[in-house]
C-alpha positions as CSV (number, residue, x, y, z in Angstrom):
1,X,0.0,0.0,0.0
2,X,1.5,3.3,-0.9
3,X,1.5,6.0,1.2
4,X,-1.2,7.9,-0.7
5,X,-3.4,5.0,-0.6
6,X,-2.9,5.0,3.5
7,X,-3.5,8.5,4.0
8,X,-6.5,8.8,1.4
9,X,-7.8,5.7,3.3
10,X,-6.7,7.8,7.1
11,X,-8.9,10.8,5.9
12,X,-11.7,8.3,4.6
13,X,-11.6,6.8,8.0
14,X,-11.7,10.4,9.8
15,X,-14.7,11.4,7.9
16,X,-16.3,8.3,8.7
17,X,-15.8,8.9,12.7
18,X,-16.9,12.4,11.9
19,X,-20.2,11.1,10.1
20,X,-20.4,8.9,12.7
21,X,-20.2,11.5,15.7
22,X,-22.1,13.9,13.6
23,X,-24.7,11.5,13.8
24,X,-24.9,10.4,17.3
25,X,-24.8,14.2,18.1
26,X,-28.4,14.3,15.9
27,X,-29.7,11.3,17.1
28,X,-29.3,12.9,20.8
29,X,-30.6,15.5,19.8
30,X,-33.6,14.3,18.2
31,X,-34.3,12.6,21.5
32,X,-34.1,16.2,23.6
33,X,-36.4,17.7,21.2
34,X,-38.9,14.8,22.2
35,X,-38.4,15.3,25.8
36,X,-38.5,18.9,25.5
37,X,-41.7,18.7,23.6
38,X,-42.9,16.6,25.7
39,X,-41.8,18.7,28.8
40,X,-43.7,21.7,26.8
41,X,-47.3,20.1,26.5
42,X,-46.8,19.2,30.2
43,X,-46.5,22.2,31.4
44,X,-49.1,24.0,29.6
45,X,-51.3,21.6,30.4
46,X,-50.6,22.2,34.3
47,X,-51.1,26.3,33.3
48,X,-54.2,25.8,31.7
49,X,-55.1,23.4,34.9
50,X,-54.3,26.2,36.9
51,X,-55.9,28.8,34.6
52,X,-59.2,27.1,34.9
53,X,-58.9,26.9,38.9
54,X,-57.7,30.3,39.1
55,X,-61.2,31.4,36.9
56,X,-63.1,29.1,38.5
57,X,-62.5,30.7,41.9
58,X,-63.0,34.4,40.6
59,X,-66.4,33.1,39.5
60,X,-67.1,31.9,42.6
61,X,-66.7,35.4,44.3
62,X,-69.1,36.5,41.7
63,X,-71.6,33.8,42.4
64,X,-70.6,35.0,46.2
65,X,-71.4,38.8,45.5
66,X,-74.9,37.7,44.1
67,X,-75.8,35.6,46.3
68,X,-75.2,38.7,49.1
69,X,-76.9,40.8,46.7
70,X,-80.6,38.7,46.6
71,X,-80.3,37.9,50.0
72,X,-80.6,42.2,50.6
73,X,-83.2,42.5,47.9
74,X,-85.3,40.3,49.6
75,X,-85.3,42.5,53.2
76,X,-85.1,46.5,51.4
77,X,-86.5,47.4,54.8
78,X,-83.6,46.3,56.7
79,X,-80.7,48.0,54.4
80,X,-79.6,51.3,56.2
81,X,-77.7,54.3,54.3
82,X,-74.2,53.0,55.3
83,X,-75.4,49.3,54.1
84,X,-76.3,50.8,50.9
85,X,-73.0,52.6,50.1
86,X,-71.2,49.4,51.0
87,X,-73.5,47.7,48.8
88,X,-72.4,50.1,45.7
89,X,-68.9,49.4,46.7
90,X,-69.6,45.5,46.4
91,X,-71.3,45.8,42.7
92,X,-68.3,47.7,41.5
93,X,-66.1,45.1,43.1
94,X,-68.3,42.5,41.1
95,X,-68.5,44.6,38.1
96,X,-64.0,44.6,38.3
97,X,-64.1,41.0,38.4
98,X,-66.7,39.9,35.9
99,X,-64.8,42.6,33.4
100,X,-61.6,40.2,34.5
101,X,-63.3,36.9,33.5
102,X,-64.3,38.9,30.2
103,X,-61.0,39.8,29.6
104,X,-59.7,36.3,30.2
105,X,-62.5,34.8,27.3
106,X,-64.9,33.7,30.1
107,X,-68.2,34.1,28.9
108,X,-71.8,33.2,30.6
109,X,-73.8,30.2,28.9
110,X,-77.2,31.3,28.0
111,X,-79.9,28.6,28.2
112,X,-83.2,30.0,29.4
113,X,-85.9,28.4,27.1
114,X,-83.1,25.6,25.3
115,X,-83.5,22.4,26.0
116,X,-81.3,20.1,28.6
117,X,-78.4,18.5,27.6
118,X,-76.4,16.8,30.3
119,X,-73.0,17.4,28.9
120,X,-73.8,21.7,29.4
121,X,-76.4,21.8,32.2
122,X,-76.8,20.2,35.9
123,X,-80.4,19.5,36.6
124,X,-81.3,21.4,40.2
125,X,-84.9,21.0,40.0
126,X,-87.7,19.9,38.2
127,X,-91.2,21.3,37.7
128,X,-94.4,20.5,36.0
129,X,-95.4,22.6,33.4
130,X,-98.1,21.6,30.6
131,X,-97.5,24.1,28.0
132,X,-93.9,22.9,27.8
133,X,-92.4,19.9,26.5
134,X,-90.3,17.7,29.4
135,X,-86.7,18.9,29.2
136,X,-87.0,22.7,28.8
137,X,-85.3,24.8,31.2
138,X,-87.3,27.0,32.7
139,X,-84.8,28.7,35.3
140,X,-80.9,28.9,35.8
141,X,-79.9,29.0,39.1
142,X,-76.5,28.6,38.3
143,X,-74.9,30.7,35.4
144,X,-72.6,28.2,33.2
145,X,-69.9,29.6,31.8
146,X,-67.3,29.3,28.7
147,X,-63.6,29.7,28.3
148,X,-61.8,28.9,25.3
149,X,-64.8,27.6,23.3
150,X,-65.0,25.1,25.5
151,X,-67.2,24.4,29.1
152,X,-65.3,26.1,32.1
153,X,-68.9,25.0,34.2
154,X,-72.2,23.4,33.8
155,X,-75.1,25.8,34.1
156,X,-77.5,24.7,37.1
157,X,-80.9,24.9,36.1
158,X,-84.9,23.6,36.4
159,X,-86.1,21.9,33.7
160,X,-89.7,20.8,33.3
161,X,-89.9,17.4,33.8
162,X,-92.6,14.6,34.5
163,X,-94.5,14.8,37.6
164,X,-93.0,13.3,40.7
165,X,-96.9,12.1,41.9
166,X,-97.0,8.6,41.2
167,X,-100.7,6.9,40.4
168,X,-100.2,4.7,43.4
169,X,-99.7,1.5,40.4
170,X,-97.5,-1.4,41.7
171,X,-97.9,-0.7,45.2
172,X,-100.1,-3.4,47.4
């Protein structure tokens, strides 16, 4: 073997090692992009996790505000001037976070008059009602709400349903 053979075979052999480490450098890191990837859809899945809680507790201190709110209506005799101005304070506090839910894509489900469908509504109630066909919700007392096109929570409402007065069949 002459001694340009051996040195064109050397550099055919160095830039097969090359190759060869060129490659096991892509092949690791093809495997960190899955991991990463992986690592990625993770942890936006615990933020959106989060996200929803995070909504879901600002819609339960507007659910609390209301609830406050009918509980006054219902006893206008007993709200004093000072009760009143703290009252005003409260609905603007209500107003700041509902315009914070808006802002975040949450939106209210409306379903008065639709009928029930137990993927989007919680059945509270039930009430007889001839001029309207069983299933039709008749009242929300629990606004259901939206967030990224999809259900955040199930709107709780009365539906008219059959009558619960049985005909006194099958019993002895």
């Amino acid at each position: 073997m002459s001694a340009d053979d051996a040195g064109v075979e050397n550099d055919e052999r160095q830039a097969l090692d090359l190759l060869t480490g060129i490659e096991t450098d892509l092949r690791r890191l093809m495997l960190q992009e899955v991991h990463l990837q992986r690592d990625l859809r993770d942890a936006t899945r615990d933020q959106e996790r989060h996200e929803r809680a995070r909504l879901l507790l600002l819609i339960e201190v507007v659910d609390a505000f209301e609830r406050v709110f009918v509980a006054i209506e219902a006893r206008p005799d007993d709200v004093t001037p000072l009760m009143r101005k703290w009252l005003s304070n409260f609905k603007t506090i209500r107003r700041m976070v509902e315009g914070m839910l808006r802002r975040e894509g949450v939106v209210p489900v409306e379903v008065l008059g639709e009928e029930f469908d137990p993927e989007w509504h919680r059945i509270l109630r039930t009430v007889v009602d001839p001029e309207k066909p069983d299933g039709t919700i008749v009242a929300i007392t629990g606004t259901g709400y939206l967030w990224k096109g999809q259900l955040l929570r199930e709107t709780e409402v009365v539906v008219v349903g059959p009558s619960v007065v049985e005909s006194g069949e099958g019993q002895s």
